[in-house]
BASE-23476 format. One record per atom (N, C-alpha, C): residue in one letter; x, z, y. Coordinates in steps of 0.05 Angstrom, whole numbers, plus 5000, padded with zeros to 4 digits. Atoms other than C-alpha are relative to their C-alpha. Layout:
// residues N
aXZY...
// end
This chain:
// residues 482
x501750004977x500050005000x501850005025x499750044964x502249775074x499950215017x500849764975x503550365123x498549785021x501650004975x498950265182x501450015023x498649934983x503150085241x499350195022x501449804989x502250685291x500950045032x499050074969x502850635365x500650305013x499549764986x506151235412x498150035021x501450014975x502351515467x502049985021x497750004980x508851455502x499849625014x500650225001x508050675493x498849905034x501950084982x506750265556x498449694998x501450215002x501749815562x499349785036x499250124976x503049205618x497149845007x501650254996x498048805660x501249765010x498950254996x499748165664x499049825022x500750054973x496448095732x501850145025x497349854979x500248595775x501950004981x496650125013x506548515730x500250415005x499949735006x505349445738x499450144972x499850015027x506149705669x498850265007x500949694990x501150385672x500750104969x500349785013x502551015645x499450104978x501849825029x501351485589x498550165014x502949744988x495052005613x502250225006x498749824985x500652495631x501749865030x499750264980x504351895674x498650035025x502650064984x497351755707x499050275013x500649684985x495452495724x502750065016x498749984987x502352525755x500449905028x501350124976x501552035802x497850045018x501849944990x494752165813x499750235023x498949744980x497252885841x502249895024x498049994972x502952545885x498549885016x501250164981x498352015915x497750245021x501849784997x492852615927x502050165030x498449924982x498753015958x500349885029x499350184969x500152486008x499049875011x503050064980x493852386030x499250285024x500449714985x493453156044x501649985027x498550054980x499853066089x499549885018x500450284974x497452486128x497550135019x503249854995x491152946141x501150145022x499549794988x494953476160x501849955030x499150034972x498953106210x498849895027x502450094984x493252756235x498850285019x502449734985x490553446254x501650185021x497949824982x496753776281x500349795031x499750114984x497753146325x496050095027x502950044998x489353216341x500050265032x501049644991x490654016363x501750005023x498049934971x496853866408x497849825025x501150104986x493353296447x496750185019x501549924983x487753706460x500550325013x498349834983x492354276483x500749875025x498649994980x496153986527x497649785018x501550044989x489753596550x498350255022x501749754993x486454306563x502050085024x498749934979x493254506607x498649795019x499650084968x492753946653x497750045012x502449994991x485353976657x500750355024x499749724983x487054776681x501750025033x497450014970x492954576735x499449865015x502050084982x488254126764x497750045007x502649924997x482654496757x501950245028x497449734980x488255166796x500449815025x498250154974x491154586847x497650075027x502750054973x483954436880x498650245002x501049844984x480155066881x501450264997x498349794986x486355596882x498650264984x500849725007x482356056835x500850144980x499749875019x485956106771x503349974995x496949964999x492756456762x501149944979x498650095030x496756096711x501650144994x499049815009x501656566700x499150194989x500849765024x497657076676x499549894968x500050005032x496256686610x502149905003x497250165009x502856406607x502450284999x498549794991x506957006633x499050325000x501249744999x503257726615x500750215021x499149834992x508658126632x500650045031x498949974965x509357896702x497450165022x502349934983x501958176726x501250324996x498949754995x502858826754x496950204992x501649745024x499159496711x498650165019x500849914990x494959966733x501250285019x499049784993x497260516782x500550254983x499449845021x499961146740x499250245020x500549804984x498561636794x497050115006x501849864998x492962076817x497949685022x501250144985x491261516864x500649644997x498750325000x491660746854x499249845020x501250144981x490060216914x499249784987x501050285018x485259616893x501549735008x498650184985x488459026887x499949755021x500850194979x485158616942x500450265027x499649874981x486259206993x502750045016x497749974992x493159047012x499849945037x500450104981x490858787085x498550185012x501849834988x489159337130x497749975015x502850014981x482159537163x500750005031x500150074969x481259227224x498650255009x501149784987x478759797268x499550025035x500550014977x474859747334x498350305005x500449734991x475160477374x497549935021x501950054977x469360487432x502050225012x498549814982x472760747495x497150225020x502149834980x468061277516x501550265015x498349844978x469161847572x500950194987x498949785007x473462417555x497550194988x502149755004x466462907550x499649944974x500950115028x465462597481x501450094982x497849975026x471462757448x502350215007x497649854991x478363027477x498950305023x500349794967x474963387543x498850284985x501949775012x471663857491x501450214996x497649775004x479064077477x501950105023x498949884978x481164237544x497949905024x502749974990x474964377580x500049995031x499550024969x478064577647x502349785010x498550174984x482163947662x497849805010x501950054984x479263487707x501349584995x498250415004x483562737674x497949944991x501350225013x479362187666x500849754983x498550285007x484561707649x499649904970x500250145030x484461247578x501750194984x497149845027x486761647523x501749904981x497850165013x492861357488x502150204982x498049805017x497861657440x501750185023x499249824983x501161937499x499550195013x501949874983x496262237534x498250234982x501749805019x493062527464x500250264995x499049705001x492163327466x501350114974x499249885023x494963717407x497150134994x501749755006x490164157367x500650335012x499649794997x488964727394x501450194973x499649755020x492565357350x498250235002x502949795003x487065837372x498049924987x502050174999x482065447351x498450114970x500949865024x480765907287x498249804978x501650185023x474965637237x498749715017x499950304986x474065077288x501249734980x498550075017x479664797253x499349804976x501850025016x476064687190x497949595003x502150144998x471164137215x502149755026x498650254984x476463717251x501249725000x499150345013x476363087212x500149825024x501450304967x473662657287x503050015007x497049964973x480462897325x502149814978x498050145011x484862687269x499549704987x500750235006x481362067253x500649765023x500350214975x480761837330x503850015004x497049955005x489062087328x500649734986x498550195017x490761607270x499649675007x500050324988x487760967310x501749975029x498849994985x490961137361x503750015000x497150115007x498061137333x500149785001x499550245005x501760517328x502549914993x497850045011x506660617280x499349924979x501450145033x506760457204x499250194983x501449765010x504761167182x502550094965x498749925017x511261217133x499549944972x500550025018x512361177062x500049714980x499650175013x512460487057x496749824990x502550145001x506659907049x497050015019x502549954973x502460097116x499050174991x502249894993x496860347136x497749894986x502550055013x489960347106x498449915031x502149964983x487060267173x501149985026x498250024980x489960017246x498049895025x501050064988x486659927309x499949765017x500750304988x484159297345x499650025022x501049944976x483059147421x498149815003x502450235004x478458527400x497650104985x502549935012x471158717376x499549894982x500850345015x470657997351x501050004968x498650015024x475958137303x499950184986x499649785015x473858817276x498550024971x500850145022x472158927206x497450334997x502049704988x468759627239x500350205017x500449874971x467260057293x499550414995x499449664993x469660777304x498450155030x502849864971x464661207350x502150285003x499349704997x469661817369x498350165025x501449824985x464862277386x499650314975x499549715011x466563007367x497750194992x502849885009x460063157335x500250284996x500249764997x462063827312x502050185011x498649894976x466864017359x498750115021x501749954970x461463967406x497950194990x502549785004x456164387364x501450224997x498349705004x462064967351x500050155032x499149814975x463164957431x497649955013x500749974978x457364797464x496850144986x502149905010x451164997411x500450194975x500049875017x453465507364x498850144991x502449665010x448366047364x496249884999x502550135015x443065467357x498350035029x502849924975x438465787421x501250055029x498550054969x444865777472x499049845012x499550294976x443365397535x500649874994x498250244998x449665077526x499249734975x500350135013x446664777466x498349735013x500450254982x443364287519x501649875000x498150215004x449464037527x500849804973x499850185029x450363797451x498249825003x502250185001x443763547459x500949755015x499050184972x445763157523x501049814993x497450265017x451662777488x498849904979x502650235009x447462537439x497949875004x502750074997x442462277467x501849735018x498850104989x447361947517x502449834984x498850125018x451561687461x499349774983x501850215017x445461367424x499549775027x500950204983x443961087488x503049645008x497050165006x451460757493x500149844982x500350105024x451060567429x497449714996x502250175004x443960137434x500749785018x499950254978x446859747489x502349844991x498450175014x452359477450x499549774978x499750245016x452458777422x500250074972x499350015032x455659027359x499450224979x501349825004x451459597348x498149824989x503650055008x444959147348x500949794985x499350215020x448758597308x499650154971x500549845025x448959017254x497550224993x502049795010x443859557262x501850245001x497149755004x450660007264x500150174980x498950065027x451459857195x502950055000x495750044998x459259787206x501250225019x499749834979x459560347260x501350314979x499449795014x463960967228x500250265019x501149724988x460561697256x500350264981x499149805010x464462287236x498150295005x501549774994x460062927228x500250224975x499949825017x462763457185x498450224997x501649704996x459364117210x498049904988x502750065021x453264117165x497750035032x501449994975x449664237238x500749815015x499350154987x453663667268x498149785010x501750264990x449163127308x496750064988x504249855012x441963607286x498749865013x503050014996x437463317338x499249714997x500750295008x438662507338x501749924969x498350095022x442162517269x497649704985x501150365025x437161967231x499949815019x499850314992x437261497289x503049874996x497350125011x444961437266x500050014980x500350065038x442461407188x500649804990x499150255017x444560657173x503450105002x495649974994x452860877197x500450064976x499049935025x457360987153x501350335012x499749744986x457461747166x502450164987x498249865012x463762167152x498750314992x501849724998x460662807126x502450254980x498049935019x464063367085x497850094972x502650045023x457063447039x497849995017x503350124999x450163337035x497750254999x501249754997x447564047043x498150005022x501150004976x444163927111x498549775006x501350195002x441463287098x498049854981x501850085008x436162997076x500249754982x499150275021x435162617007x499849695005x501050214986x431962007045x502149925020x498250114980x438161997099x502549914988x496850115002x445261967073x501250094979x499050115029x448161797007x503049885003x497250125011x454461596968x500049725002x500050264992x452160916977x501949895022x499150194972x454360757050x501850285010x498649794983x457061507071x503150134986x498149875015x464261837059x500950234993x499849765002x465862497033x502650125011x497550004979x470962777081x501650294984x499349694994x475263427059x500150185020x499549914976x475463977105x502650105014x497249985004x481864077134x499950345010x499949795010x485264657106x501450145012x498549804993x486865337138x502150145003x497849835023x491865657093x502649775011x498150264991x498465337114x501049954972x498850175028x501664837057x502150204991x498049875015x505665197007x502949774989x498150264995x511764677016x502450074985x498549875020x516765096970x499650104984x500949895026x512965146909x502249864980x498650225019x519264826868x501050284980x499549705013x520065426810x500249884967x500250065016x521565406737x497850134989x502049895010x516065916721x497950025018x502349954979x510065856768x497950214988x503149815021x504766186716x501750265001x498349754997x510566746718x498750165018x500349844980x510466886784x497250025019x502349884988x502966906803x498850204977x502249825018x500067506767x497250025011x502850044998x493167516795x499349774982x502250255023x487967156746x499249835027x503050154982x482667016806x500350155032x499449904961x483267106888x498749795002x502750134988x477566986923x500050225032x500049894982x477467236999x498249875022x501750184976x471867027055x497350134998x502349774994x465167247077x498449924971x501849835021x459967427022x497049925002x502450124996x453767287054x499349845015x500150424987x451666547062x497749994991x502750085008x445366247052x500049854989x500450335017x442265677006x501650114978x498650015022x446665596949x502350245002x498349804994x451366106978x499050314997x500449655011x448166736955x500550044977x497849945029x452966646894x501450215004x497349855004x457366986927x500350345002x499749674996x454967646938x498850084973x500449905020x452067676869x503250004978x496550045006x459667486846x500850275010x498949754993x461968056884x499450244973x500249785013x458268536840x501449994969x498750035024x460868196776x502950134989x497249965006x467368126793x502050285000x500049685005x467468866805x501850124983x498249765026x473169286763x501649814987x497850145022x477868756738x503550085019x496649924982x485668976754x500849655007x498550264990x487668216761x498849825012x502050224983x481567956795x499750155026x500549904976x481867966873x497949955016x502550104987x474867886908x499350135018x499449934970x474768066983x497949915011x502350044970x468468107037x503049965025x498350044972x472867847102x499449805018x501050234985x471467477157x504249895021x497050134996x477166957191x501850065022x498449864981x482267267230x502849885000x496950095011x489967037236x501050124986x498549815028x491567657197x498649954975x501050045023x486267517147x500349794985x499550285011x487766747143x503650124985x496750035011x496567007128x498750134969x500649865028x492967497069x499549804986x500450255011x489766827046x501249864990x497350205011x495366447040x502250134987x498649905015x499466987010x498850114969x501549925019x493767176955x499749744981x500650265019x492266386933x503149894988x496650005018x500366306923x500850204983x498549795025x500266946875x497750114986x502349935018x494166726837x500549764982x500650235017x493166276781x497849884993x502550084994x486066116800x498850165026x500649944968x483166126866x496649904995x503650005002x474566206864x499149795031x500650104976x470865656905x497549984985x503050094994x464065836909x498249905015x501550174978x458865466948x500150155030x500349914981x458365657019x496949995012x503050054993x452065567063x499449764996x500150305012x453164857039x501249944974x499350045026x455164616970x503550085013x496650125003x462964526994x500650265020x498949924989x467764947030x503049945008x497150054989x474964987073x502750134976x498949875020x477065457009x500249824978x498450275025x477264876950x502349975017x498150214992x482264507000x502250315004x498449934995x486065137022x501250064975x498349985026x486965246942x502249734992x497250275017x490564516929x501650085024x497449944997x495364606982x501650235003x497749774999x496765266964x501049934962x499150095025x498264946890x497450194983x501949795010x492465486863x497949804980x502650165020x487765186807x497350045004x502549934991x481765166839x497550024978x501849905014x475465486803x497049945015x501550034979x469665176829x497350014992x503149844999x461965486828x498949925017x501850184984x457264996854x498349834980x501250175016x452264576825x498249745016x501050324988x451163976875x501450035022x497850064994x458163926900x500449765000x499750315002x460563216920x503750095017x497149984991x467963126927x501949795011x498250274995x473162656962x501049954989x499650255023x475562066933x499049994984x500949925025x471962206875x500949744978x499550295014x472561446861x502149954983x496549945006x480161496857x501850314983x498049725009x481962286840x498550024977x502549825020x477862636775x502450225005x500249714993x478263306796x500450244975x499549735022x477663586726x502349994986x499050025015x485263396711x502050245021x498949844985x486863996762x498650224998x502549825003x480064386767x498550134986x501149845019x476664826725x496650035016x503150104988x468164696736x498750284986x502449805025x462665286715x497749985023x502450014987x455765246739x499550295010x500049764979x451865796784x499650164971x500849775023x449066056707x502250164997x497249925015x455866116677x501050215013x499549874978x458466406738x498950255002x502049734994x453566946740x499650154970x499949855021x453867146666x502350135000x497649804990x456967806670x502649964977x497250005015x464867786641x500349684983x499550284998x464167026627x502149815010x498150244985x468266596675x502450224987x496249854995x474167266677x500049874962x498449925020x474867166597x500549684994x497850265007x475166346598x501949985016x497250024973x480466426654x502850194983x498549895013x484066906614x501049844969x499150165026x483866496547x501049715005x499050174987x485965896588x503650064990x498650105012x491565596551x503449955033x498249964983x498365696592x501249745007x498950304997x500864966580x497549885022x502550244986x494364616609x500050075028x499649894971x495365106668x502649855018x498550134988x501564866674x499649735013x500850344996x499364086677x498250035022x501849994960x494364266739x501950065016x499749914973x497864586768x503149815012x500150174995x502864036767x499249665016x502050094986x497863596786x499649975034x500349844973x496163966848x501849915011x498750154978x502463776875x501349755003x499450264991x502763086862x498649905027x503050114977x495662976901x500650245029x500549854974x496363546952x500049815023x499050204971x498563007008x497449904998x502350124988x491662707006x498750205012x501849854992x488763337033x501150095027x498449874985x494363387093x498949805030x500650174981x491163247161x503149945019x497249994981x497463077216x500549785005x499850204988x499662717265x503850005004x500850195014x504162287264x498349954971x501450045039x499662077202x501749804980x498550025018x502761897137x498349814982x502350135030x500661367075x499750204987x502949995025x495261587036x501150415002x500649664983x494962367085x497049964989x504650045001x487462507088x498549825019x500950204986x486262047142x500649744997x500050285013x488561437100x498649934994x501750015016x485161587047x497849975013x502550034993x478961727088x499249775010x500250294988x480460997120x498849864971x499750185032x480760717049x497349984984x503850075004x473961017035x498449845013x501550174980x470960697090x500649724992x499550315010x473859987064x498149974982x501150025033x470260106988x497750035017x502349944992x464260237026x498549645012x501850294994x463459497066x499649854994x501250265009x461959027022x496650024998x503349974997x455259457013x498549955033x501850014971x454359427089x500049744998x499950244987x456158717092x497349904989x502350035018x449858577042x497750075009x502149854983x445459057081x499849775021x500150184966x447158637150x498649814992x500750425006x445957887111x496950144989x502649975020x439658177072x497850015019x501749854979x436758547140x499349675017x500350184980x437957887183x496649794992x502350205001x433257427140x497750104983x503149865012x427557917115x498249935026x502749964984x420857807148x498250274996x501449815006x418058347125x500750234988x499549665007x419459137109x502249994966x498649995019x424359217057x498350054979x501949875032x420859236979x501850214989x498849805020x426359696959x499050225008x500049734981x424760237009x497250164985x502349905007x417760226987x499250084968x500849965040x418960276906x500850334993x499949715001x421561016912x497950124996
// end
């Protein structure tokens, strides 16, 4: 029998059309995978080429979109590291605020402002940095409520206020060009000297100047342009400007709280919260390795006792605080000997009590930061400067009027108060103290920077008010949805 000739699968078999001799089924699956392969490739470069083109289509589209309307900074996606971080400090400036506030003073007569501080001179002349009086040093709790003097002071300089990067705030002799209008009128200068006891005579006189001030004021162009929207009216004394205060309710009012005013008049919206400047002179050689060392008092608290409104904390405080060896709590009224005890009791305490006064706020918070003192503060519709910029609670220690008033409460969280964290306020305290320092010359970012600085964050809302007011026909709908 004939073997069966037997063919390999290795064997190729030729076509005799393409003259290509195919494969064995392993052959053919080999190829099949390289041709496959290098389809993938052609894919893939097709797609890489696909992704650049519409990259670098997308740049130019952006550098001509940046050329013509100037609005988008290419460097920041190209370059991260070159945009500049957020301020690290207690205070940061926004970054469109590098261009100081234009500032238009009104020149009104001495009786308004200066003449209030030297009563018996008889100069009328323009007041100018030269001509500007000093604060009086008698001038006791006056003092206190003297944001106007050092505000109308700081436009009146015309230097660069130190420190480096200007002024928040520089005065104008063009109206045209102002970005807002300063009214120095010594609102409570004038109720300390001429209406203090409320039913004096002389309180005619307060009256008088307001009334004669509003009248000044109505006759000005840039008053009725706005509605004196843009007009900045300093009135700290919680009594300051009592009898025409709401017909100056659109201003941007400098106040130091809202204790005296009415929920319907003046808000955080358009108004600024002023500090009061502080008594107690600056503790300017607090540089120590042990500060918590060397104040042994827990709590010093010294000032009058009985206040009204929210201020009858303090005489129920009195009875609390009663019998502690390291807590000092003092009935006193303000004297130059009582203000040196002050300033020698809040430098050799490690909490200084700021309870409400006859108004939520007092001159005692401020005289605790620049005496470095960790202020302890007992209020419950307190409003504070800068608020925007500082938080208060990375210095301050907060308890409501309850807390406050539950007997042996506040003394035992003051006592369990952690010695490190004390340290970090108190710290703190004297990074920021300089925003609380009124003085002339004035200084970047003193308290009358800052208070400029508020007044900036404030006009975009006025500017909105002005455009909104011009083309209404009819009564505002917001007014009426309350």
């Amino acid at each position: 029998m004939h073997n069966q000739p037997t063919y390999s699968l290795s064997l190729s078999l030729c076509n005799p059309v393409t003259k290509i001799c195919g494969a064995t089924q392993g052959h053919r699956e080999s190829e099949r995978r390289r041709r496959a392969g290098g389809r993938a490739d052609l894919e893939k470069m097709y797609g890489k080429s696909i992704a650049l083109s519409l990259g670098l289509g997308f740049l130019l589209l952006l550098i001509t979109y940046s050329i013509i309307i100037g609005s988008v900074d290419i460097r920041s996606y190209f370059f991260p590291p070159l945009q500049s971080s957020p301020g690290a400090g207690a205070c940061a400036n926004d970054a469109g605020s590098s261009a100081p506030l234009r500032v238009y003073m009104y020149d009104l007569p001495r009786r308004f402002h200066v003449g209030m501080i030297n009563r018996r001179g008889a100069d009328e002349s323009p007041v100018t940095a030269g001509n500007f009086p000093p604060w009086p040093r008698n001038s006791g709790l006056k003092k206190q409520h003297g944001v106007e003097y050092w505000m109308m002071a700081s436009l009146l300089y015309d230097g660069d206020g130190g420190g480096g990067g200007g002024r928040e705030a520089v005065r104008v002799l063009d109206p045209e060009s102002a970005d807002a209008f300063f009214v120095p009128f010594f609102s409570s200068l004038s109720f300390n000297t001429h209406g203090h006891n409320m039913t004096d005579p002389a309180t005619e006189i307060d009256r008088k100047l307001q009334i004669d001030l509003l009248e000044f004021l109505r006759q000005s162009k840039y008053w009725q342009r706005s509605g004196g929207r843009d007009h900045v009216i300093p009135m700290t004394h919680p009594n300051a400007f009592r009898f025409l205060r709401e017909q100056v309710n659109a201003s941007i009012l400098i106040v130091a709280d809202f204790g005296r005013f009415s929920k319907t008049m003046s808000n955080l919206n358009k108004d600024v919260v002023a500090p009061y400047v502080h008594v107690v002179d600056s503790f300017l050689d607090d540089d120590t390795v042990d500060p918590y060392g060397l104040r042994p008092l827990l709590l010093f608290f010294r000032g009058r006792t009985i206040r009204k409104d929210e201020g009858i904390v303090r005489a129920k405080l009195a009875k609390i605080l009663a019998g502690y060896d390291d807590v000092h709590y003092e009935r006193s009224i303000a004297t130059v000997e009582s203000i040196k005890m002050s300033t020698q009791g809040m430098r050799s305490s490690k909490f200084c009590l700021h309870p409400a006064g006859d108004t939520p706020s007092s001159c005692r918070l401020f005289d605790a930061i620049v005496s470095h003192c960790v202020p302890v503060i007992v209020s419950d519709q307190i409003e504070l400067p800068y608020e925007d910029e500082i938080d208060y609670s990375r210095f301050s220690i907060f308890f409501s009027v309850k807390e406050a008033l539950t007997p042996g409460y506040m003394v035992e969280q003051l006592r369990l108060f952690p010695k490190e964290r004390w340290m970090e306020m108190w710290k703190q305290i004297r990074t920021i103290s300089r925003h609380y320092e009124f003085q002339y010359p004035p200084k970047k970012e003193d308290a009358v920077d800052m208070l400029w600085r508020q007044v900036k964050h404030k006009l975009p809302g006025v500017k909105l008010a002005v455009h909104r007011n011009r083309r209404l026909k009819i009564p505002d709908w917001w007014g009426r949805r309350r």
